[in-house]
C-alpha positions, 0 to 999 in steps of 0.5 A: 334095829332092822327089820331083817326078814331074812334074818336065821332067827326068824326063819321059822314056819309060821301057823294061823290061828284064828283069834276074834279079831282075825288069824293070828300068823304063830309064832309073833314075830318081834323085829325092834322092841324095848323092855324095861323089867322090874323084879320084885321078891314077896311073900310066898303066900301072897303070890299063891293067892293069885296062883292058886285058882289057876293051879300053879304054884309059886316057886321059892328062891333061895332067900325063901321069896317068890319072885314077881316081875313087872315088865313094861314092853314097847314093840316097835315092829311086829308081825301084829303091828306095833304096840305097848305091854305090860306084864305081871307074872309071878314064877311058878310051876304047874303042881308036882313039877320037880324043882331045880337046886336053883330056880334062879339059875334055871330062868337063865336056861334055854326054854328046852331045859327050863321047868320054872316057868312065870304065870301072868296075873294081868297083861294090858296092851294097847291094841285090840288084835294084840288083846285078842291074840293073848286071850284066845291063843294062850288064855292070857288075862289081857285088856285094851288101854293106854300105855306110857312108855318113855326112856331118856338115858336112864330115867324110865316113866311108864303108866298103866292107865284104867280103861273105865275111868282114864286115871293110872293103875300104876306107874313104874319110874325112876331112874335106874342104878348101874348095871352090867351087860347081862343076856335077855331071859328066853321065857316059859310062859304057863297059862290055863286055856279052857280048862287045860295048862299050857307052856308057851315060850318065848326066845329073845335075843339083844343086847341086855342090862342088868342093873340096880334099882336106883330112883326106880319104884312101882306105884299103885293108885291108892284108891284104884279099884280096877283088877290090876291094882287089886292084884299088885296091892294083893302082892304087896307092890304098892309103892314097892323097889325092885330087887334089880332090873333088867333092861334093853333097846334092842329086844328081838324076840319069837313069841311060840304058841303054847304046849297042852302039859296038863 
């Protein structure tokens, strides 16, 4: 995909934030990406565990589950320069926020008209200027470490690896089931940032898939001690298939600075 500039969906005023690794221009700009999102449903007593000392709650769908999404990024052409991401975040919403009649069809909304938002639990990435834009512009849990990622057709491989000891957290492979054509979820994206809730968004756009699991499955390293894997292991993910998969090539997205909401 091109890097179109002139492009009416980038063309939005544009903010420095300071960061420690330099001013960060808000929103982040993604000009050519890919993702590969797997969405798992578990126990909601487990996602509240993970939740709770931030002070969200996780958010019931219809089959009585909360909803967890592992999704691998690859950004190819970036106002931060490219890089590699993973994100574990569980759907949730701030405390006492009213709940729509389906929060599944909610996610599908424009963020504009969308309570139900996801709360990540960790987010590795492989620069350090990506680190440091998470961390101090969102209060986002990131850390720096290799990331594999890799597609050929419908076969999928992607690894997170432990900056400390270089073995893997996770992996996420497979090869994916059948799908449809289905839009990119636009994000809302809740965080706590010295003490306050933040509600960032996240407007995509490209051509999507949704699609079945097939071969796909999320593996935790058994004897991993790193934070991540605790946290998935916690979720009850080890060695878990998605429920479905949504995925593209040719993701474009704005990336927005969050709102003070609590």
């Amino acid at each position: 995909m091109t890097d179109d500039r002139n492009d009416p969906f980038f063309q939005y005023p544009r903010t420095d934030y300071a960061t420690s690794d330099g001013p960060v221009g808000m929103p982040i700009l993604y000009f050519d990406a890919s993702v590969m999102m797997a969405l798992f449903f578990t126990d909601p007593g487990k996602a509240r565990s993970l939740l709770e000392k931030d002070g969200f709650e996780p958010v019931r769908f219809g089959n009585g589950k909360a909803l967890v999404g592992v999704a691998f990024y690859e950004y190819r052409n970036t106002t931060i320069g490219d890089y590699n991401e993973v994100g574990v975040a569980v759907a949730a919403v701030p405390p006492g926020t009213p709940l729509p009649f389906s929060p599944l069809l909610s996610l599908m909304r424009h963020p504009d008209k969308n309570r139900v938002g996801l709360h990540i639990i960790d987010l590795p990435v492989t620069t350090s200027a990506a680190c440091a834009a998470g961390r101090d512009i969102w209060g986002y849990p990131k850390f720096v470490t290799p990331i594999r990622f890799a597609v050929a057709g419908a076969r999928f491989d992607g690894a997170v690896s432990d900056p400390e000891t270089g073995g893997e957290i996770l992996t996420l492979s497979g090869r994916v089931g059948p799908g449809v054509p289905a839009p990119l979820l636009d994000l809302v994206l809740y965080s706590r940032l010295d003490g306050r809730i933040l509600r960032g968004t996240a407007n995509t756009r490209g051509g999507g898939t949704l699609s079945l699991p097939g071969s796909l499955r999320l593996n935790v390293s058994d004897g991993g001690t790193h934070r991540m894997a605790r946290n998935l292991r916690a979720l009850g993910l080890a060695d878990a298939r998605p429920a479905f998969v949504s995925r593209s090539n040719t993701l474009q997205l704005r990336l927005n600075a969050g709102a003070v909401v609590g």
